[in-house]
N, C-alpha and C positions, 0 to 999 in steps of 0.2 A: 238131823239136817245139817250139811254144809255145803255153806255160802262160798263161791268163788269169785270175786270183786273183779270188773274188766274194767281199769281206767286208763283210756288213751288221752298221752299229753300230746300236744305239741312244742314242751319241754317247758312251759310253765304253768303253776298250779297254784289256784288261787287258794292260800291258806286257812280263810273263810270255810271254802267248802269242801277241804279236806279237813278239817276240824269238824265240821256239821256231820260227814259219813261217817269218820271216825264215834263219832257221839250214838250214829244209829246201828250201828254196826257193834256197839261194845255186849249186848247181851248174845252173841250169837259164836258158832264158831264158822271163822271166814279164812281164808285167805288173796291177799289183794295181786293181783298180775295185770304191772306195770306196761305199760307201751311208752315210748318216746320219739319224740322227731320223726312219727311213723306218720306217712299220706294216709285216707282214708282208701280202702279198708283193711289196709294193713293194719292199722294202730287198733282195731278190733280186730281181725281173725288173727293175728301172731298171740297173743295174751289169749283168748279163748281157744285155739286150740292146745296150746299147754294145759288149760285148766282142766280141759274136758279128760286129756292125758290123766288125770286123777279122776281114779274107778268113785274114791269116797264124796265127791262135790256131788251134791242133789240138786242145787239152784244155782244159776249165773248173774249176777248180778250185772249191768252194764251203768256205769255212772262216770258221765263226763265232768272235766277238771272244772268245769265255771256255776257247777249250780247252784241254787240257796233251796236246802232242805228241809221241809216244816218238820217241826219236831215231832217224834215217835211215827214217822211216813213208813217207817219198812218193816217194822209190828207190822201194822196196819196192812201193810201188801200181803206181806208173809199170811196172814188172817186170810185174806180172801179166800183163798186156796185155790186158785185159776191158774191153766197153763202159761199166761201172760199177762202183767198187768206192768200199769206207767202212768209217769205223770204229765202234765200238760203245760207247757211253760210257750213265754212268748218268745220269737225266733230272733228277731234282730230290734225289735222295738217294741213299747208297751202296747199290748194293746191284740200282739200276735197271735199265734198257737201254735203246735206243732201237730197236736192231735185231728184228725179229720172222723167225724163219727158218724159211720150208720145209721142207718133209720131207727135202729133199737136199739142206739148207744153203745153200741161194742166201737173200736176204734179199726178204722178201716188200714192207719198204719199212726204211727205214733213219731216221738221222737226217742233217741237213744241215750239221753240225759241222764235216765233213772229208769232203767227199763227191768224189770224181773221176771226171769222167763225157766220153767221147768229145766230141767238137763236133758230128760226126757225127749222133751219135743225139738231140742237143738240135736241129739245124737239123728234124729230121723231126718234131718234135714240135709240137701244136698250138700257138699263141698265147694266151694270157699262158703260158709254159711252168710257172710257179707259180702255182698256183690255191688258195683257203682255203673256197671256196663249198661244197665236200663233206667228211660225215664219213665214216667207214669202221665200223659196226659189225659185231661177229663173236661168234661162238660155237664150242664145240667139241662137234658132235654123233656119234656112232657111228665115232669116230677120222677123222672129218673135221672141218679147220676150215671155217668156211662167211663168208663176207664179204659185205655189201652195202654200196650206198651210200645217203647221208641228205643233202636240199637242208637247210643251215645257212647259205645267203645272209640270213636274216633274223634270226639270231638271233648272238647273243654268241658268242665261239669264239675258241681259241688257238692258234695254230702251223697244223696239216693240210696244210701246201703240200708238208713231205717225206713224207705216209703217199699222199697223191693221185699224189706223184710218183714212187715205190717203186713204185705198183701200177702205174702206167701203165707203166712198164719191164718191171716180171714178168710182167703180162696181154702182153707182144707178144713175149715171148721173149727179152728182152736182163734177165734180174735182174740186181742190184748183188750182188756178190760182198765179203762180209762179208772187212777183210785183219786186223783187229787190236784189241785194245780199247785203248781213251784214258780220259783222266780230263777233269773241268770244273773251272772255278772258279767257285765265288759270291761274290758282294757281299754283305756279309754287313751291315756299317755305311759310311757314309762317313767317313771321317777327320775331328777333327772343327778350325774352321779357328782361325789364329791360334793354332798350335802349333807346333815344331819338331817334334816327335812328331805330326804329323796324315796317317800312312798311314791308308790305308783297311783296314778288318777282311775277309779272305780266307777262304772256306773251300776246300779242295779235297775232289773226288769222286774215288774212284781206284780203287773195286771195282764190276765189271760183273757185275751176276745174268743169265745168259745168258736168254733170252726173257722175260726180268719187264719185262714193255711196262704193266702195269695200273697202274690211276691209282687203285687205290682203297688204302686204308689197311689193310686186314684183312691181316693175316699168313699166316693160315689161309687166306683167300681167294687170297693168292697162291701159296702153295706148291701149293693143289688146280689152279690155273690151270696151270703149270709141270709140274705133275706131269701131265695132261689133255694138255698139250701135244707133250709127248715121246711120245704115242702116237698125235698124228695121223700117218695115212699117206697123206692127199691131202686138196686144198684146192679149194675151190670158191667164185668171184667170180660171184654173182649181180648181175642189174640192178635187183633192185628187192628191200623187204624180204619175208621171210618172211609168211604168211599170219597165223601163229601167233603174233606177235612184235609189240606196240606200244611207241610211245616215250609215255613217265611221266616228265615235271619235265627234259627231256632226256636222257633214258637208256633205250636198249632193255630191255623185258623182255619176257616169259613170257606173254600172254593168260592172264588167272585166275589170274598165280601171281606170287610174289616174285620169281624168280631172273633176275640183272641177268645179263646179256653184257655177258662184262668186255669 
């Protein structure tokens, strides 16, 4: 087995959790391919397609600059022996997730944190293999979740290259198998310079709300989300949206009515 390491920076790297990979990474043989200063999804497909460039790499590893690693996590993946598996960490506050999980616990798309994914199942995958041009809206109707896709090639947007890439694995039968939850770090200030005292302010994340994937701020709204959630019992990936359904200021709702799809 070798490991191919994909860690996109954004030109800083919290020493924390590159001490932690380097710790879980020491009994294997790996090599780590760097990204910097790259936009998403450059700073993944420029480092993964060098890697794949090497016929000898069996697994890819994907591990972002800010995570906190529980000890012996990638044994432990490497163990499962699944075409994908990841961890579950909170998104911007305690309490988040990244993970959204199936009726049967397979993970419908994950986050790119710590993601471990065959070579195999990436060589078969289309070109750029990370894409940010789609978003994924959903709802939960009649204890079904329902998912479609939205073109956001022309408009402003964050991350989506792990929700595009979650579903492209669980639409063809290989889902990412949820192994563990992790914690993040924030930058919280810079240090400031011309101090012996000039560390940077840290926060860390370290409580995963299991399916809290929403991005809205309502408390109430998320707990009715979570709570809606734990009763679906099948899911459905449409091609195209709902009849019933317009996007408002980028956000799906309701035709005639308030109610957003978180």
């Amino acid at each position: 087995m070798r490991l191919a390491v994909i860690l996109p920076s954004r030109g800083l790297l919290f020493s924390e959790s590159f001490e932690e990979l380097l710790r879980e990474l020491k009994p294997f043989d790996y090599k780590i391919f760097f990204a910097h200063g790259l936009p998403i999804p450059d700073c993944f497909n420029r480092p993964l397609e060098k890697a794949l460039a090497d016929k000898t790499v069996t697994h890819v590893l994907f591990c972002e600059d800010d995570m906190m690693l529980p000890k012996g996590i990638l044994k432990k993946m490497i163990e499962l022996d699944v075409p994908a598996t990841a961890l579950d960490y909170p998104f911007k506050k305690d309490g988040e997730a990244t993970i959204l999980h199936d009726p049967a616990g397979y993970a419908l798309y994950s986050g790119t944190g710590f993601l471990l994914v065959w070579r195999e199942v990436l060589d078969k995958m289309p070109q750029p293999i990370m894409r940010t041009d789609l978003a994924w809206d959903l709802r939960i109707q009649n204890h079904r979740l329902v998912m479609w896709p939205r073109d956001v090639s022309k408009i402003k947007t964050y991350g989506l290259h792990d929700i595009n890439f979650g579903l492209t694995l669980w639409t063809n039968g290989l889902p990412i198998v949820p192994a563990a939850p992790a914690g993040q770090r924030k930058l919280i200030a810079l240090g400031q310079p011309n101090t012996n005292h000039g560390a940077h302010l840290i926060r860390t994340l370290t409580k995963v709300g299991i399916d809290n994937i929403t991005k809205t701020e309502d408390e109430e709204a998320k707990l009715k989300w979570v709570a809606a959630l734990s009763q679906v019992k099948e899911v459905e990936i449409l091609d195209e949206m709902p009849d019933d359904v317009v996007v408002i200021d980028g956000q799906a709702r309701i035709k005639g009515g308030d109610d957003i799809i978180i």
